[in-house]
C-alpha positions in Angstrom: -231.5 51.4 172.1 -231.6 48.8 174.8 -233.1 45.6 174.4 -234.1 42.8 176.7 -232.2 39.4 176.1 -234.5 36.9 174.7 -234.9 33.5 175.5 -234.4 32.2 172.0 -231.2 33.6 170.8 -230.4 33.6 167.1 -228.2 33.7 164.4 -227.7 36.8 162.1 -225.6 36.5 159.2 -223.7 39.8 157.5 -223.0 39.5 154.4 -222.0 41.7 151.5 -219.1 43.3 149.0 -215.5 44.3 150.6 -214.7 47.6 152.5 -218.6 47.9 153.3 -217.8 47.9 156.5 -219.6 45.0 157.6 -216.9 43.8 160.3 -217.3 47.3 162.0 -221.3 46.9 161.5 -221.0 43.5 162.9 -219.0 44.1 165.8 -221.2 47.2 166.9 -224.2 44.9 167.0 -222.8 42.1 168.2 -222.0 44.3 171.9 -225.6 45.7 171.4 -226.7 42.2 172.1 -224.4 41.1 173.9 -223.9 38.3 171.1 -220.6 37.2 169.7 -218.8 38.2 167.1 -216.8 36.2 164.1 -214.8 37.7 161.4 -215.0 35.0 158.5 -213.1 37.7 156.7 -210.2 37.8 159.3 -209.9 33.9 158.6 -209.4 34.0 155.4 -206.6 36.8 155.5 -205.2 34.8 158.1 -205.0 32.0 155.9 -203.9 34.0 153.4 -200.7 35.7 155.6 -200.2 32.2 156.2 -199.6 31.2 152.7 -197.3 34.2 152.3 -195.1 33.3 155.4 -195.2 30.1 154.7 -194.3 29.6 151.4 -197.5 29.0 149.3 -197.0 31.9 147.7 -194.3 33.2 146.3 -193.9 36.6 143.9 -197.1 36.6 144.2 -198.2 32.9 142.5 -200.5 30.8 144.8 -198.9 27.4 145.5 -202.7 25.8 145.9 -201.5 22.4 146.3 -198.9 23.2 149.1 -201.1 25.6 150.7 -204.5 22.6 150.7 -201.4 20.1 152.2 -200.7 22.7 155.1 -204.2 23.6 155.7 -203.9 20.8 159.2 -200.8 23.1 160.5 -203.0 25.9 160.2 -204.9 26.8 163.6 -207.2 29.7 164.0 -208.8 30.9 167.2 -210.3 34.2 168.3 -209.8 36.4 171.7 -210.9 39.1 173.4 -209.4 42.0 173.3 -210.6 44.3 176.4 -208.1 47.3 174.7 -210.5 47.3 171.7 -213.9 45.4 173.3 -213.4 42.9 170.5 -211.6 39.5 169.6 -208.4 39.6 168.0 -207.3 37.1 165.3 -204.3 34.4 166.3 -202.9 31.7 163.6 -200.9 29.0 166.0 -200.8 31.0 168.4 -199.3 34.4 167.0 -201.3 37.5 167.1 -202.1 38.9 163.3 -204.8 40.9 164.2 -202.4 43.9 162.3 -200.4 41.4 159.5 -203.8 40.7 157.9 -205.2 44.1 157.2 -202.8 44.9 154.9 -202.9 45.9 151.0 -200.6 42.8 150.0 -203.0 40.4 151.9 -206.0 42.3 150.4 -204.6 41.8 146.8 -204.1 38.2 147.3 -207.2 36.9 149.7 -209.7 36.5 146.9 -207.2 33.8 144.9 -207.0 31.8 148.6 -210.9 31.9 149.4 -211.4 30.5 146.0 -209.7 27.5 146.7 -212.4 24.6 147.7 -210.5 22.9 150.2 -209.7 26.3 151.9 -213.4 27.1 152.0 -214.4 23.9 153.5 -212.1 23.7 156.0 -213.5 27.2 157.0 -216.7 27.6 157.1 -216.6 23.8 159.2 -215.1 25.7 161.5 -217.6 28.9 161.7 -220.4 27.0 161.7 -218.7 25.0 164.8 -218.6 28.5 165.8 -222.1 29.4 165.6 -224.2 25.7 166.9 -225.1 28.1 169.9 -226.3 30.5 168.4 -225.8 33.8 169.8 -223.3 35.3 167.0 -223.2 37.6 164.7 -221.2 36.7 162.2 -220.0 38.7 158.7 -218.3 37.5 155.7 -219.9 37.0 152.0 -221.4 33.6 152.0 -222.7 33.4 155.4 -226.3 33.7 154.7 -225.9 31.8 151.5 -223.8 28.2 153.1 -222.7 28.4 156.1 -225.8 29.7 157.6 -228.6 29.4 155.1 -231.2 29.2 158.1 -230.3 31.9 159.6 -232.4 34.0 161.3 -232.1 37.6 160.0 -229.7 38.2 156.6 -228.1 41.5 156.2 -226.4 42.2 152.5 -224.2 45.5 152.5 -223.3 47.6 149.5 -221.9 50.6 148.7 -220.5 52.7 145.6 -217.0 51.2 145.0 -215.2 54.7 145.4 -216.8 54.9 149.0 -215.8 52.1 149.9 -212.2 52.5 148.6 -212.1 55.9 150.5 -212.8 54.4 153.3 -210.5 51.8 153.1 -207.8 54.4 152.4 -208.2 56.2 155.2 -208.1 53.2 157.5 -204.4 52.1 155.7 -203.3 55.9 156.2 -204.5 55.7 159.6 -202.2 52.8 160.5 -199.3 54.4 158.1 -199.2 52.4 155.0 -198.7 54.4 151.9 -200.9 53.5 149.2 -202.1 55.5 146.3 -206.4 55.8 146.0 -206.2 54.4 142.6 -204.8 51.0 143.6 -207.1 50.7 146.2 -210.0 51.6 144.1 -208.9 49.1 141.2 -208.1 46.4 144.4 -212.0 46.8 145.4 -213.2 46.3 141.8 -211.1 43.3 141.2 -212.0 41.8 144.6 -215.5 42.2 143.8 -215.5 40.4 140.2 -213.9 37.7 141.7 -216.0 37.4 145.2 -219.1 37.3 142.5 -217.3 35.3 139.6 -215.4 32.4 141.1 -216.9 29.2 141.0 -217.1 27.7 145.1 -219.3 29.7 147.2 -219.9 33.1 145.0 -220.6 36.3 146.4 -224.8 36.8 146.0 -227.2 38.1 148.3 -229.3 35.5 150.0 -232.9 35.9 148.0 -234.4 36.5 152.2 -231.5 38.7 152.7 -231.9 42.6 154.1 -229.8 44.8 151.6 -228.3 48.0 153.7 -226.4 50.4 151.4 -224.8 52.8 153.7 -223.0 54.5 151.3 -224.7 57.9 152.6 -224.0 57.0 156.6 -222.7 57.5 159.9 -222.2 54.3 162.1 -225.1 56.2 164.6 -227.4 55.8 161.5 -226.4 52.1 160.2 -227.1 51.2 164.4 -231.3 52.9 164.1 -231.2 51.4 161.0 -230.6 48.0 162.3 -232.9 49.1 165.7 -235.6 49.8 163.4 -234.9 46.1 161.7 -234.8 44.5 164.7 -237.9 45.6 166.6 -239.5 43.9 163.9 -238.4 40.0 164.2 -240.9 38.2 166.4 
């Protein structure tokens, strides 16, 4: 479906449980509308690789208070990619687009996005990101803090074993061996402590749109958005 660009443009806010898809959903809507498209997700992980590389974590134990003291070294910024047809992640400069997809960051994201300091430095910056409106932007608090006001809330779900699955066949795809079992108990963890932790808790915004596209293609989750869309005045 085509549409005509409209004079006011607007905010839409994806938000929803890990491995939904919602960056993919995002991203495909985002070039439908010729809107822009922010990965909150991607900037936590990047924080997160960060804190690995950096020294804030170590066997696996988060340093919070070195990682909150280095959060002013750490610079994130976005760029297209024409290769894919969508922006790449960069933390001071270095590409980690690949670095952050990984099972090790994935284990250790939720501990970093729980941190206050973390969170606030963030979502300062994606709302920076989004004062012209014009984005699309995914993540799981975006229609619940950093855009409360936005203008159409999506909330994504899916059965935990589709979505681990899924996310196993993107690791194999890029040839990291993991076993379907720790990805499926990685997704179940992730999810009681996206919902559980105390700063900025996974919940669907009570305005919110809930798509559970367990059951379906990409071609189906785009006329499913069309058929949302039409709708808005």
């Amino acid at each position: 479906m085509k549409y005509s660009k409209p004079n006011r443009k607007i905010v839409i806010a994806v938000d929803g449980f890990s491995s939904c898809g919602k960056s993919t959903f995002a991203k495909m809507v985002a070039a439908r509308l010729g809107y822009i498209f922010i990965d909150t997700g991607a900037m936590y992980r990047a924080v997160t690789l960060y804190a690995i590389e950096n020294g804030c974590i170590e066997n696996g134990i988060l340093n919070e208070e070195r990682l909150v003291a280095s959060l002013d070294d750490i610079h994130i910024d976005f760029r297209f990619n024409p290769d894919r047809g969508a922006s790449d992640i960069y933390v001071n400069g270095q590409w980690v687009e690949g670095k952050i997809r990984t099972i090790t960051v994935s284990n250790l994201v939720s501990a970093v996005s729980a941190i206050g300091q973390v969170r606030e430095r963030l979502v300062a910056m994606q709302q920076e990101m989004g004062r012209e409106k014009g984005v699309v932007m995914d993540g799981r608090d975006i229609g619940t803090v950093v855009f409360p006001n936005a203008e159409l809330k999506i909330f994504m779900t899916a059965d935990p074993e589709v979505r681990a699955e899924r996310r196993y066949l993107e690791l194999q795809a890029k040839g990291e061996e993991v076993s379907r079992q720790e990805i499926v108990e990685n997704i179940r963890q992730r999810d009681y402590l996206d919902q559980n932790r105390a700063i900025s808790p996974l919940r669907k915004a009570d305005d919110a749109i809930v798509l559970d596209n367990g059951g379906m293609s990409l071609e189906e989750e785009m006329e499913w958005f069309d058929n949302i869309f039409s709708t808005l005045a």
